[in-house]
MARMI-264454 format. One record per residue: residue number from 1; residue in one letter; x, y, z of N, C-alpha, C, O in turn. Coordinates in Angstrom, 3 decimals, always signed. Layout:
BEGIN
kolmar,nuba,nX,nY,nZ,caX,caY,caZ,cX,cY,cZ,oX,oY,oZ
NUM,a,X,Y,Z,X,Y,Z,X,Y,Z,X,Y,Z $
...
***
This chain:
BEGIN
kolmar,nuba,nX,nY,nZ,caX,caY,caZ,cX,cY,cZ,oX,oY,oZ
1,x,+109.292,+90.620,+96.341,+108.553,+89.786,+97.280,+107.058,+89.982,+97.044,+106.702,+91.148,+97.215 $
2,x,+106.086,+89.118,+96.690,+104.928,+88.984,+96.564,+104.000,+89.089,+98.198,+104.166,+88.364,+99.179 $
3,x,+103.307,+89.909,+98.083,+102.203,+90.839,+99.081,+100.996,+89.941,+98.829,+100.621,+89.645,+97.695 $
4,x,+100.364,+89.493,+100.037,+99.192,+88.986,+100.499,+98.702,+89.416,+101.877,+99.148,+89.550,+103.017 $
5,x,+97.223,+89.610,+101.004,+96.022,+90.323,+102.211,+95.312,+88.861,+102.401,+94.898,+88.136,+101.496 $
6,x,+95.269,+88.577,+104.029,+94.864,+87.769,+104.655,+93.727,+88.044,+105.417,+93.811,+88.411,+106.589 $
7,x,+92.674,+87.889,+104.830,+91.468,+88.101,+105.814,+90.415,+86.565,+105.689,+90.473,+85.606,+104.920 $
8,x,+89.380,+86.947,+106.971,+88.011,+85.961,+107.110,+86.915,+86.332,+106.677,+86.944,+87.563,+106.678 $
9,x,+86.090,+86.022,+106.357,+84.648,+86.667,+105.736,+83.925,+86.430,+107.213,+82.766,+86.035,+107.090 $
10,x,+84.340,+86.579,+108.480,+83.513,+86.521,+109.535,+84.667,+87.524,+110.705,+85.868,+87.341,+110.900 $
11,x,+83.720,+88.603,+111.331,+84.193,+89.770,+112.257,+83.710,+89.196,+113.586,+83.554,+90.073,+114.436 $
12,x,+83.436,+87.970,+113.986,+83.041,+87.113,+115.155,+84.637,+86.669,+115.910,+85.402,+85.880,+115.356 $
13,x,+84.953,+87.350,+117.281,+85.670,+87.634,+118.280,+86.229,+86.285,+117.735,+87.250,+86.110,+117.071 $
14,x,+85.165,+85.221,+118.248,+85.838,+83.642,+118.315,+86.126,+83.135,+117.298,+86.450,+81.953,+117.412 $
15,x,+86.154,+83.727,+115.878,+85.853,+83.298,+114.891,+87.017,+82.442,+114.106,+88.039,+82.960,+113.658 $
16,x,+86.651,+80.874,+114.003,+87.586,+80.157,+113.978,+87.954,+80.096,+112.428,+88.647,+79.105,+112.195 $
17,x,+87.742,+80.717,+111.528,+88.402,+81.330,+110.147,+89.385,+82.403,+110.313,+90.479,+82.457,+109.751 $
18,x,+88.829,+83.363,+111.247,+90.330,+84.689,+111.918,+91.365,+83.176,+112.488,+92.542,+83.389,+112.197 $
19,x,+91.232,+82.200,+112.984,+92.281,+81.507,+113.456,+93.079,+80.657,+111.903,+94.288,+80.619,+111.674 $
20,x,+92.220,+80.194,+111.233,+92.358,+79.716,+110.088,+93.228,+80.321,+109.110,+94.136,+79.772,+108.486 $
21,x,+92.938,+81.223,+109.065,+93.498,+82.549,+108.007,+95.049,+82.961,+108.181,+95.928,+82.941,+107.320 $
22,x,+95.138,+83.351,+109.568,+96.173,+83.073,+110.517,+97.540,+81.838,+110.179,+98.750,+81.878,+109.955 $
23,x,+96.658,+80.992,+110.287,+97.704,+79.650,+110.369,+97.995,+79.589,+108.669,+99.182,+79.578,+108.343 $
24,x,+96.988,+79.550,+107.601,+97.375,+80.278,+106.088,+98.404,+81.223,+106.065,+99.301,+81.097,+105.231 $
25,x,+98.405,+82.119,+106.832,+99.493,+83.236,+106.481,+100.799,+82.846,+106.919,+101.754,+83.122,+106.191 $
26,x,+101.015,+82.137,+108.197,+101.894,+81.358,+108.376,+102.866,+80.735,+107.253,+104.067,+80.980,+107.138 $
27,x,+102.091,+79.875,+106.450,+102.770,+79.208,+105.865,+103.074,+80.227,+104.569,+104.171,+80.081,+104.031 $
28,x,+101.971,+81.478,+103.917,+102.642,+81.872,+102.968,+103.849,+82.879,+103.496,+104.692,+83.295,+102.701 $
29,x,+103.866,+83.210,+104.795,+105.207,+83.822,+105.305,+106.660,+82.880,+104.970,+107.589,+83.429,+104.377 $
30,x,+106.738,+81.771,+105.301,+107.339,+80.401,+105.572,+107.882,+80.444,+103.688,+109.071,+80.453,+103.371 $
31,x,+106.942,+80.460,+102.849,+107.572,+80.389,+101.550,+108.041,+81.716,+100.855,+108.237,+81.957,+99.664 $
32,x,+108.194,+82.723,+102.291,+108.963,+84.094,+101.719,+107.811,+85.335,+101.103,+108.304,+86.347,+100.605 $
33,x,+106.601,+85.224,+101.155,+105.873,+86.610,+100.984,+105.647,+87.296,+102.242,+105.918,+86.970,+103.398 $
34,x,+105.153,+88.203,+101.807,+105.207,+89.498,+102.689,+103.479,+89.487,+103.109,+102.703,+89.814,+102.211 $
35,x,+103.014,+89.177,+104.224,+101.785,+88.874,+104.537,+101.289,+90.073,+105.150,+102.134,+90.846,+105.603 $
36,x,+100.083,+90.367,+105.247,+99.552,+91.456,+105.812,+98.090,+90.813,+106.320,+97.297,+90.572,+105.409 $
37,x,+97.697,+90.538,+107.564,+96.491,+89.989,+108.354,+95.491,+90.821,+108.298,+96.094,+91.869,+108.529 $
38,x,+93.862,+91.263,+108.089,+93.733,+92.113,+108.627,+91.959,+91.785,+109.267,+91.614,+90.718,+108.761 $
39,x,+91.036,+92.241,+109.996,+89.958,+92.169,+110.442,+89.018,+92.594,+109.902,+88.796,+93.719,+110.350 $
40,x,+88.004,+92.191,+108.835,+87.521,+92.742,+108.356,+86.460,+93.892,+109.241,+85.842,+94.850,+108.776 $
41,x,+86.523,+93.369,+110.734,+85.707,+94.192,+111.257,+86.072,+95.640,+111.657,+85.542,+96.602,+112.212 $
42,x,+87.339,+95.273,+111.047,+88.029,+97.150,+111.769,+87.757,+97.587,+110.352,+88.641,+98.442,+110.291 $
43,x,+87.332,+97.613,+109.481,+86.511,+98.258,+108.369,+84.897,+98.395,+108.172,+84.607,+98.296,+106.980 $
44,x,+83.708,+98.606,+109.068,+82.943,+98.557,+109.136,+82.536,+99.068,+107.684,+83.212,+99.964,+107.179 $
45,x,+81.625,+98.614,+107.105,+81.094,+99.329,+105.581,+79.587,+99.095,+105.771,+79.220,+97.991,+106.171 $
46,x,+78.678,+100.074,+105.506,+77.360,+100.137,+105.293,+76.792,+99.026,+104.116,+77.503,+98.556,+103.227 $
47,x,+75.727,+98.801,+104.268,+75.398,+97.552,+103.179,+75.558,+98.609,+101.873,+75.427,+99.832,+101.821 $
48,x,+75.838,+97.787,+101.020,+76.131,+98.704,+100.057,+74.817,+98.808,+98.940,+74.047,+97.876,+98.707 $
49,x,+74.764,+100.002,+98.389,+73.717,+100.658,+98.258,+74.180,+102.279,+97.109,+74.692,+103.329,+97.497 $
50,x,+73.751,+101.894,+95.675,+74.519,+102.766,+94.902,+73.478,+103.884,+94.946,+73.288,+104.430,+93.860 $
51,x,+72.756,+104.339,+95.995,+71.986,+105.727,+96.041,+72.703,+106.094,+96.960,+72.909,+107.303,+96.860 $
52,x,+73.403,+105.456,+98.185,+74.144,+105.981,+98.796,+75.764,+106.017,+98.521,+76.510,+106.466,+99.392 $
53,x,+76.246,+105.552,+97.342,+77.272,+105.482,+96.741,+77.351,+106.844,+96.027,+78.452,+107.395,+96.024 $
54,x,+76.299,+107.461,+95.414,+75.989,+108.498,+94.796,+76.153,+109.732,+95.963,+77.128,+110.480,+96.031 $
55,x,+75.229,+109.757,+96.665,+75.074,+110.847,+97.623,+76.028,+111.242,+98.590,+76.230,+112.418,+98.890 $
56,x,+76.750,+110.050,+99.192,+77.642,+110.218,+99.820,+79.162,+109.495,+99.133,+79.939,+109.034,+99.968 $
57,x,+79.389,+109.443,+98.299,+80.738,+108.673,+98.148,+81.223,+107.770,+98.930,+80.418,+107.073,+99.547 $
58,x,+82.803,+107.525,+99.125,+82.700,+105.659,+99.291,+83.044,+106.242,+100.797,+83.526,+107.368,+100.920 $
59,x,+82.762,+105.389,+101.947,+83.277,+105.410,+103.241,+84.648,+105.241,+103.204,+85.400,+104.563,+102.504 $
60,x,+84.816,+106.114,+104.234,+86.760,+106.153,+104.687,+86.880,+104.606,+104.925,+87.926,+104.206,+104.415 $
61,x,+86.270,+103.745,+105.438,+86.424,+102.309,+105.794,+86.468,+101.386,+104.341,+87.005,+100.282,+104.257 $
62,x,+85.936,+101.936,+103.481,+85.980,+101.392,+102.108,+87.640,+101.399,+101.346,+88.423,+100.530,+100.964 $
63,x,+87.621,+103.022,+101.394,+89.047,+103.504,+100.871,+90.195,+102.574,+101.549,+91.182,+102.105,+100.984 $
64,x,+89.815,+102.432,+102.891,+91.165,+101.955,+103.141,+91.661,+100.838,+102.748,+92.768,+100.519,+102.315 $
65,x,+90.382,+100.092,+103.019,+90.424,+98.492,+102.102,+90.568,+98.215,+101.230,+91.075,+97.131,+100.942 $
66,x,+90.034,+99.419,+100.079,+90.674,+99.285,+98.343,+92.052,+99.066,+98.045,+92.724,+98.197,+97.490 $
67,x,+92.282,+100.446,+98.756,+94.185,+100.696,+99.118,+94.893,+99.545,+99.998,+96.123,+99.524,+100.035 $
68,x,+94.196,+98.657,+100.654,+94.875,+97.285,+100.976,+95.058,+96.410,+99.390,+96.047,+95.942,+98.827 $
69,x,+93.735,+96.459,+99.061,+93.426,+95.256,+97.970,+94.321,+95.476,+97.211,+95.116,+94.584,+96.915 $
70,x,+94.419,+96.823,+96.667,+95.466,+97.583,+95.075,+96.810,+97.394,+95.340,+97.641,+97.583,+94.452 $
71,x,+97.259,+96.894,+96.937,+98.316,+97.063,+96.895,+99.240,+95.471,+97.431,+100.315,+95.255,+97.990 $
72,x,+98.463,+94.880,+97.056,+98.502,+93.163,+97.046,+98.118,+92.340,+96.204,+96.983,+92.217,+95.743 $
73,x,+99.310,+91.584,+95.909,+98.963,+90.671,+94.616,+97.900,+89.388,+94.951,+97.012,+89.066,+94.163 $
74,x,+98.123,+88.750,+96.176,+97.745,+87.620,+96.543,+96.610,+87.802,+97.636,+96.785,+88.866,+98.230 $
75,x,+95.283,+86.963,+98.182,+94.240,+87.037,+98.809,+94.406,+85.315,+99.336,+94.360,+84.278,+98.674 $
76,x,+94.621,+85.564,+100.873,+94.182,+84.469,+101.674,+93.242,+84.680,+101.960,+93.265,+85.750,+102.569 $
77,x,+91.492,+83.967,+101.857,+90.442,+84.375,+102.417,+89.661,+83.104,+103.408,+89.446,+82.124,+102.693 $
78,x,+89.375,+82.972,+104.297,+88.996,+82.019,+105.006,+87.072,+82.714,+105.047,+86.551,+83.733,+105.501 $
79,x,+86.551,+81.462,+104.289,+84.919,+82.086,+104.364,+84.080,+81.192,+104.964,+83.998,+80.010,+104.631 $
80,x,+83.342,+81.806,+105.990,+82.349,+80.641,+106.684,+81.398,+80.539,+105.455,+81.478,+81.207,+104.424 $
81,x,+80.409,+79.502,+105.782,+79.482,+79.369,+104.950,+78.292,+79.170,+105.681,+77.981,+78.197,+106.368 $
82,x,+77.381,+80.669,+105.350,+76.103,+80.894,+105.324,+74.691,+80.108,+104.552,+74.549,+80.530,+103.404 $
83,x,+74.009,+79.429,+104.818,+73.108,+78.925,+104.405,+73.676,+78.341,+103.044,+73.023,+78.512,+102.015 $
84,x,+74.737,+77.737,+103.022,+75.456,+77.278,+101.445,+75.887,+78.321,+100.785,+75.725,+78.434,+99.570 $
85,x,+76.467,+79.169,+101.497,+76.969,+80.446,+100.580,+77.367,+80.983,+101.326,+77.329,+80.742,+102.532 $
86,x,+78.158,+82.403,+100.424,+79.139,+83.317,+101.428,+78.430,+84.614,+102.406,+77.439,+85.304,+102.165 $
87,x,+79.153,+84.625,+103.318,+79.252,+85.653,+104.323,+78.104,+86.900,+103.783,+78.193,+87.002,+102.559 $
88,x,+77.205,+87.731,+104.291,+76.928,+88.791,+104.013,+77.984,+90.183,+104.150,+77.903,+91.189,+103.445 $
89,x,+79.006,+89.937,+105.279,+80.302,+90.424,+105.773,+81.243,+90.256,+104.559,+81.693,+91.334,+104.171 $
90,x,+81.618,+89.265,+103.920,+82.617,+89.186,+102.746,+81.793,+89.646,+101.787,+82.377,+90.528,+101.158 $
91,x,+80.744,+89.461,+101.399,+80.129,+89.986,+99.724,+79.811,+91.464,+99.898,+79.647,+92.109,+98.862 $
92,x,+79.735,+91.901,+100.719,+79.159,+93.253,+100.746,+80.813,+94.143,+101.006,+80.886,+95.351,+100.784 $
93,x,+81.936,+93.400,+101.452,+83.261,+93.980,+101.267,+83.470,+93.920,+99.816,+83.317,+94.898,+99.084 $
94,x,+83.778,+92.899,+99.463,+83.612,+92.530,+97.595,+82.609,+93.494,+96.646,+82.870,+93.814,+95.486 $
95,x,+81.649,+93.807,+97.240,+80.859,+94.443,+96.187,+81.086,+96.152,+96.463,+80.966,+96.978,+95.558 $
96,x,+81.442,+96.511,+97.917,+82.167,+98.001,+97.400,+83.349,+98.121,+97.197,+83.727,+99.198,+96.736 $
97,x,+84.240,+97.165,+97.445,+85.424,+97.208,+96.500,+85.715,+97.140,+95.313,+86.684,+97.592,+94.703 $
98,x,+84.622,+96.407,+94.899,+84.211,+96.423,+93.475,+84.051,+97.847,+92.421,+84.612,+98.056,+91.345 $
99,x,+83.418,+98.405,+92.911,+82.818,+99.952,+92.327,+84.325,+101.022,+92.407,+85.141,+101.231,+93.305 $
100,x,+84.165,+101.584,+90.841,+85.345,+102.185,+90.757,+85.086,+103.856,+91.276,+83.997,+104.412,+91.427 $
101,x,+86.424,+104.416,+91.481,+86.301,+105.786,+92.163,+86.625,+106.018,+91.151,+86.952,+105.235,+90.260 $
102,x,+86.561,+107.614,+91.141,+86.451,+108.809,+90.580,+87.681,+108.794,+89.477,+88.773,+108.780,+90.045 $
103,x,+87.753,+108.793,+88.203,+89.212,+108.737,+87.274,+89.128,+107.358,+86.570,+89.630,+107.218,+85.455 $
104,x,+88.363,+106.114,+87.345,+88.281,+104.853,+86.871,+87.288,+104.502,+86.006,+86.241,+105.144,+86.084 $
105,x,+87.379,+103.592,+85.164,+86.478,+103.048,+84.150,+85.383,+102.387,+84.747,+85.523,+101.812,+85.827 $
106,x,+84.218,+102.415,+84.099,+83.020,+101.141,+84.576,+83.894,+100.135,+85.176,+85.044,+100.019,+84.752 $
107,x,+83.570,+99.585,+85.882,+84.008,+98.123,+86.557,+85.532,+97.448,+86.061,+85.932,+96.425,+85.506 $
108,x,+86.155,+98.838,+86.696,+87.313,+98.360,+86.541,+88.076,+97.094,+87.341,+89.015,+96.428,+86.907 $
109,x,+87.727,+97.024,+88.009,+88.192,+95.819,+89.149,+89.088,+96.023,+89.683,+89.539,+95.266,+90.543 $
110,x,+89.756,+97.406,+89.235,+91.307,+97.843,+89.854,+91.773,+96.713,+90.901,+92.674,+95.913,+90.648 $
111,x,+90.945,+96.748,+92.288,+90.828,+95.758,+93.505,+91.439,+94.437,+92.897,+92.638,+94.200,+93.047 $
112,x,+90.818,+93.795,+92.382,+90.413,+92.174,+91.995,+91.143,+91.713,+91.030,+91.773,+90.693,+91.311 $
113,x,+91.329,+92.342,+89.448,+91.882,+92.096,+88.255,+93.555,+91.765,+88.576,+94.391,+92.545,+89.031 $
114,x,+93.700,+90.551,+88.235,+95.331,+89.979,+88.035,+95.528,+89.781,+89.198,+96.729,+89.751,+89.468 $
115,x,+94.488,+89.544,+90.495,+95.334,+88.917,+91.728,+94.921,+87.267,+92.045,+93.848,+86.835,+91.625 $
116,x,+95.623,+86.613,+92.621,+95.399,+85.240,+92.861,+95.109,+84.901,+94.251,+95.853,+85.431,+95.077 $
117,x,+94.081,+84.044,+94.739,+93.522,+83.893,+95.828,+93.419,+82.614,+95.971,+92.917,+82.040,+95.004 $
118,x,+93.864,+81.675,+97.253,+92.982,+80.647,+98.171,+92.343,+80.554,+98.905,+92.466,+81.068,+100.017 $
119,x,+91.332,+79.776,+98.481,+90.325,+79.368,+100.004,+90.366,+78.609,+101.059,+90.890,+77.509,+100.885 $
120,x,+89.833,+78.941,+102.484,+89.595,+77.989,+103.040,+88.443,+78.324,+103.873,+88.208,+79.467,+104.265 $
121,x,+87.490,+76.952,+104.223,+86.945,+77.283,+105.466,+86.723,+76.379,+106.526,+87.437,+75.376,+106.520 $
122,x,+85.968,+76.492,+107.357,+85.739,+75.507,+108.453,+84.486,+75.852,+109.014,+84.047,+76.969,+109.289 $
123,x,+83.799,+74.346,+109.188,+82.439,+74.573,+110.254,+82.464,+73.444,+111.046,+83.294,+72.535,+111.070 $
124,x,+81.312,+73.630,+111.783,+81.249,+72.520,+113.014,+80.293,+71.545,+111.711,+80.360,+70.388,+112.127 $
125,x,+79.966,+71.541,+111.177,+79.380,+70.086,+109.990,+80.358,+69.669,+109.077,+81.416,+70.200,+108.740 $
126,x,+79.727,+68.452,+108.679,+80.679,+67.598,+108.378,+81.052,+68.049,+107.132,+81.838,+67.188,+106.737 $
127,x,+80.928,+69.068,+106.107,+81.477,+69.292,+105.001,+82.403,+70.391,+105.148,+83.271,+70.697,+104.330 $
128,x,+82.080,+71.144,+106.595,+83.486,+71.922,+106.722,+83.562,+73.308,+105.779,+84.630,+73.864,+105.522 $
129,x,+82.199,+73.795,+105.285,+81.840,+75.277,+104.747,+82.479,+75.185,+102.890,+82.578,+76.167,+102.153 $
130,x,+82.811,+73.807,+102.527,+82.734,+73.682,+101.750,+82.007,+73.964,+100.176,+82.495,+74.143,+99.060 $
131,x,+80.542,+73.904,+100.717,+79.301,+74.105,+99.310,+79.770,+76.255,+99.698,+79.927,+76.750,+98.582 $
132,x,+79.864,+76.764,+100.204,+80.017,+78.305,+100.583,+81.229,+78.928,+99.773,+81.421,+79.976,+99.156 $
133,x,+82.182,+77.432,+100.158,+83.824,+78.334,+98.876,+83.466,+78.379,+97.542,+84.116,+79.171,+96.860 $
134,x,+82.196,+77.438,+96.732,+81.875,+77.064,+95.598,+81.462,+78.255,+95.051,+81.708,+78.330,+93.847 $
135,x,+80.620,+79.729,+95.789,+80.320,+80.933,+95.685,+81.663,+81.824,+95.921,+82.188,+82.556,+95.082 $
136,x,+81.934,+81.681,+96.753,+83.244,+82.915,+96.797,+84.534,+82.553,+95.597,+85.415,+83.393,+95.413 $
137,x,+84.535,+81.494,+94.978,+85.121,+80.760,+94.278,+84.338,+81.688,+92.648,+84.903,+82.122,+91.644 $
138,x,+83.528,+81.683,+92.870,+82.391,+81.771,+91.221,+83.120,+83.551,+91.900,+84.264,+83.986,+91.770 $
139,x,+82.302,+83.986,+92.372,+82.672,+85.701,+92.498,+83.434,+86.296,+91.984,+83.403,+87.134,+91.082 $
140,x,+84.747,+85.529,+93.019,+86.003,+86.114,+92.766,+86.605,+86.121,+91.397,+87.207,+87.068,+90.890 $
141,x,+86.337,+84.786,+90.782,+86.837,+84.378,+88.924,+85.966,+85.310,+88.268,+86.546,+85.940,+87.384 $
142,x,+84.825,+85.580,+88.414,+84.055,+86.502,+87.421,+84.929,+88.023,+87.805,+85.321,+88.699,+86.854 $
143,x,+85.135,+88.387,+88.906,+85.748,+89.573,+88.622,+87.131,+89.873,+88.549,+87.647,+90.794,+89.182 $
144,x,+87.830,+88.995,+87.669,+88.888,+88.516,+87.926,+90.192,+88.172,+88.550,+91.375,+88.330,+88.248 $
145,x,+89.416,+87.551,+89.705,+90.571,+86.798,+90.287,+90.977,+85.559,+89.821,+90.054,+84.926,+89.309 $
146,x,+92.440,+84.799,+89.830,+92.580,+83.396,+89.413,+92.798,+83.045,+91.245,+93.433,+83.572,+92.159 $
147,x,+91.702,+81.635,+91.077,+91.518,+81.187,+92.544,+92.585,+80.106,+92.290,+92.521,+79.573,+91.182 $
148,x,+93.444,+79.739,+93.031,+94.079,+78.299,+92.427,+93.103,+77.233,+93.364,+92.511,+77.355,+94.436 $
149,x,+93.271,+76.095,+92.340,+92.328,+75.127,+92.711,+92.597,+74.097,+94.082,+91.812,+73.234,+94.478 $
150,x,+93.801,+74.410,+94.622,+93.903,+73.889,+96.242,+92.950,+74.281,+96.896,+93.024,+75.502,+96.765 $
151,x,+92.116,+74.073,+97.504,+91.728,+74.546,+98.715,+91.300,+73.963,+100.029,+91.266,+72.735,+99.955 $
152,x,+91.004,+74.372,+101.061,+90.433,+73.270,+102.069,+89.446,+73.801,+103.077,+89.301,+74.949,+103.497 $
153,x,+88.730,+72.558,+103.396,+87.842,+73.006,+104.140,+87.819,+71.985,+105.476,+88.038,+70.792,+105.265 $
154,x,+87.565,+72.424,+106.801,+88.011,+71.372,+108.036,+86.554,+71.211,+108.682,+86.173,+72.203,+109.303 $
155,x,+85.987,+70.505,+108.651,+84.517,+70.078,+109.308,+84.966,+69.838,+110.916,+86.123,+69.769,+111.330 $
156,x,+84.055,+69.759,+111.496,+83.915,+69.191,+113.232,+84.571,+70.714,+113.520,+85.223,+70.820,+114.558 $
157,x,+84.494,+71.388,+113.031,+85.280,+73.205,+113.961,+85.563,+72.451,+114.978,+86.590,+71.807,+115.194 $
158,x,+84.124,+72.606,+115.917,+84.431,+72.684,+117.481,+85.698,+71.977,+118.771,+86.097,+72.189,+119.916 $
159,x,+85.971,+70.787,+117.280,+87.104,+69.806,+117.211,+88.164,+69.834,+117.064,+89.064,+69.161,+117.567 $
160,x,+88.171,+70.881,+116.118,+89.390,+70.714,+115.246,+90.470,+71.891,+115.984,+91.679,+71.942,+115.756 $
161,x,+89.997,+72.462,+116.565,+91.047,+74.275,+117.392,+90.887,+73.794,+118.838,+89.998,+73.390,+119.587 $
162,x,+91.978,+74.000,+118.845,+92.132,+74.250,+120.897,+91.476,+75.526,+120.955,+90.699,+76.111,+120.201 $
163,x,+92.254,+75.918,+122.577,+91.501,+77.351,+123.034,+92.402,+78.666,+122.207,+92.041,+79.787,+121.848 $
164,x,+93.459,+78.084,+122.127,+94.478,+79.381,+121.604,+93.978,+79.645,+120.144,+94.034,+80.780,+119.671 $
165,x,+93.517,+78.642,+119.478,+93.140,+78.497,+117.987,+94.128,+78.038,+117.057,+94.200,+78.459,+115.902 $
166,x,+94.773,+77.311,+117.476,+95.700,+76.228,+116.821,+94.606,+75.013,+116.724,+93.610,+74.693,+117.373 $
167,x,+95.586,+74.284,+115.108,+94.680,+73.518,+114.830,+95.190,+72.471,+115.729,+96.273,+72.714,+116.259 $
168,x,+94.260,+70.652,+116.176,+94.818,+69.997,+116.747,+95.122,+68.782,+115.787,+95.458,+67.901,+116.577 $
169,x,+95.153,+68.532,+115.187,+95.372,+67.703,+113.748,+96.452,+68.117,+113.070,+96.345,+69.132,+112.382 $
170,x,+97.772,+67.369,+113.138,+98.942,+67.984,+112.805,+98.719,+68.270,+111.472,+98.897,+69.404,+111.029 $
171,x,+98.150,+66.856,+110.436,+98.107,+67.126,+109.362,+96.821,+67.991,+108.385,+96.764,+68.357,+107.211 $
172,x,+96.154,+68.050,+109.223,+95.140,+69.324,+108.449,+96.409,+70.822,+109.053,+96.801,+71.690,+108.274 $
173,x,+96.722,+70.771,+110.202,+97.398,+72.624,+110.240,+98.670,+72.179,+109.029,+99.271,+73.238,+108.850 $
174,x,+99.147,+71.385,+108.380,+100.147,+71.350,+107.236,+99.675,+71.431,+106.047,+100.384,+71.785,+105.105 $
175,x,+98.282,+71.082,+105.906,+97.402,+71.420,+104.823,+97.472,+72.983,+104.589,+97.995,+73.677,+103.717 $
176,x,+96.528,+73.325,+106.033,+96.481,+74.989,+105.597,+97.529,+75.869,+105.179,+97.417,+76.825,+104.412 $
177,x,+98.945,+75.298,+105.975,+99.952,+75.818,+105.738,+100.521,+75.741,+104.788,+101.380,+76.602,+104.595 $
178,x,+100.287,+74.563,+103.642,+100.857,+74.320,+102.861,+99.348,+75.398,+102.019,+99.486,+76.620,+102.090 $
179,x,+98.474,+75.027,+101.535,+97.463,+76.376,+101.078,+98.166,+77.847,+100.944,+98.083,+78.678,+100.040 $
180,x,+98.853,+77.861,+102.120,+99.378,+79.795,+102.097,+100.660,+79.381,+101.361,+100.993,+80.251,+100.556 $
181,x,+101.604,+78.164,+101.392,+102.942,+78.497,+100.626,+102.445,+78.348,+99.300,+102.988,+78.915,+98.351 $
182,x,+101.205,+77.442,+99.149,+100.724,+77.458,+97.045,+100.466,+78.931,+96.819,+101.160,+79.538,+96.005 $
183,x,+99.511,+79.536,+97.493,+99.601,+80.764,+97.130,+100.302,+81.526,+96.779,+100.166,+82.268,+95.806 $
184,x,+101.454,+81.444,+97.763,+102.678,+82.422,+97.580,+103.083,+82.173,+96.330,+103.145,+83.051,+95.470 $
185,x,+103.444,+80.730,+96.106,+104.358,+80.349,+95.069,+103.976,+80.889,+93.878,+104.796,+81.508,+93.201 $
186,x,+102.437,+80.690,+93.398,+101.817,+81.057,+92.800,+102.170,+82.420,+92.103,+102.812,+82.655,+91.079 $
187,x,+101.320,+83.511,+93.302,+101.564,+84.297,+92.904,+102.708,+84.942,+92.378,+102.787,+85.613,+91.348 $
188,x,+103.544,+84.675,+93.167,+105.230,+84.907,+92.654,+106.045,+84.721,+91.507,+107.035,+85.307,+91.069 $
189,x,+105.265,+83.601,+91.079,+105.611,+83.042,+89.666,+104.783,+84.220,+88.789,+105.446,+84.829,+87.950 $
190,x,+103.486,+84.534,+88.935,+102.454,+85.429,+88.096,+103.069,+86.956,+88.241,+103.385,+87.685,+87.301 $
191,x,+103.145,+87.210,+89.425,+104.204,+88.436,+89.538,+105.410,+88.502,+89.698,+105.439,+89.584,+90.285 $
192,x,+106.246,+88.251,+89.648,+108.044,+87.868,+90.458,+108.440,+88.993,+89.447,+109.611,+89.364,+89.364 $
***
């Protein structure tokens, strides 16, 4: 059974990508993987900073997240988009997950190398955090992830989720859902 880490590049209570991500995992549950949700905010990580990578080694909040990443083939990531780009919250997870521990080669990618990931995001504008996946998209392929080329993005947020955070658009929540079963499939085929 193919393993996927489901997270948001946003630790915001209301944050309608934690709902997004959610309804993604759904569906890659639905095509039989083994999903794992998690908050990026219950991993707090210091901006990352290789003088303090040096002096102090990696935060217990780092480790744990590596040991999520290493131990999952597949990445649901739901990323808001910051000024046309990604999260300071997702790149600064990405970039100390990035850095290898102690026994590992230069830039091994242990984390990243041979796993497969979809995107999605959502904003209250009309492109829906779209120009933002175009960066987490470039990232992830340079350190090798294969992104598959589905992805989606839902504009009007404020529109688009009730209060519970269900989507209200039958056929965008079959989109996303269908997003988490490509994944699965995906990966499953790359690992099975």
């Amino acid at each position: 059974m193919t393993k996927i880490l489901a997270f948001a590049g946003s630790s915001r209570a209301g944050s309608f990508h934690k709902a997004l991500v959610k309804i993604a995992a759904q569906g890659a549950e639905a095509a039989g993987a083994d999903v794992t949700v998690i908050d990026l905010g219950d991993y707090p990580m210091p901006l990352y900073n290789q003088d303090l990578e040096a002096k102090e080694g990696f935060p217990e909040s780092v480790l744990a997240f590596k040991k999520l990443l290493k131990s999952h083939q597949g990445l649901l990531i739901a990323s808001p988009e910051y000024n046309s780009s990604i999260t300071p919250l997702l790149k600064n997870a990405i970039d100390w997950a990035s850095r290898p521990e102690e026994g590992e080669p230069p830039l091994s990618l242990t984390c990243f190398r041979g796993k497969v990931a979809a995107l999605m995001a959502t904003s209250p504008g009309g492109m829906g955090g779209l120009r933002g996946l175009v960066h987490v998209r470039d990232i992830l392929q340079n350190i090798g992830v294969t992104v598959i080329p589905q992805q989606k993005a839902i504009s009007g947020a404020y529109q688009a989720f009730d209060e519970q955070g269900n989507l209200t658009d039958p056929d965008q929540d079959a989109a996303i859902r269908e997003l988490g079963k490509a994944l699965a499939e995906v990966s499953q085929k790359l690992h099975g």
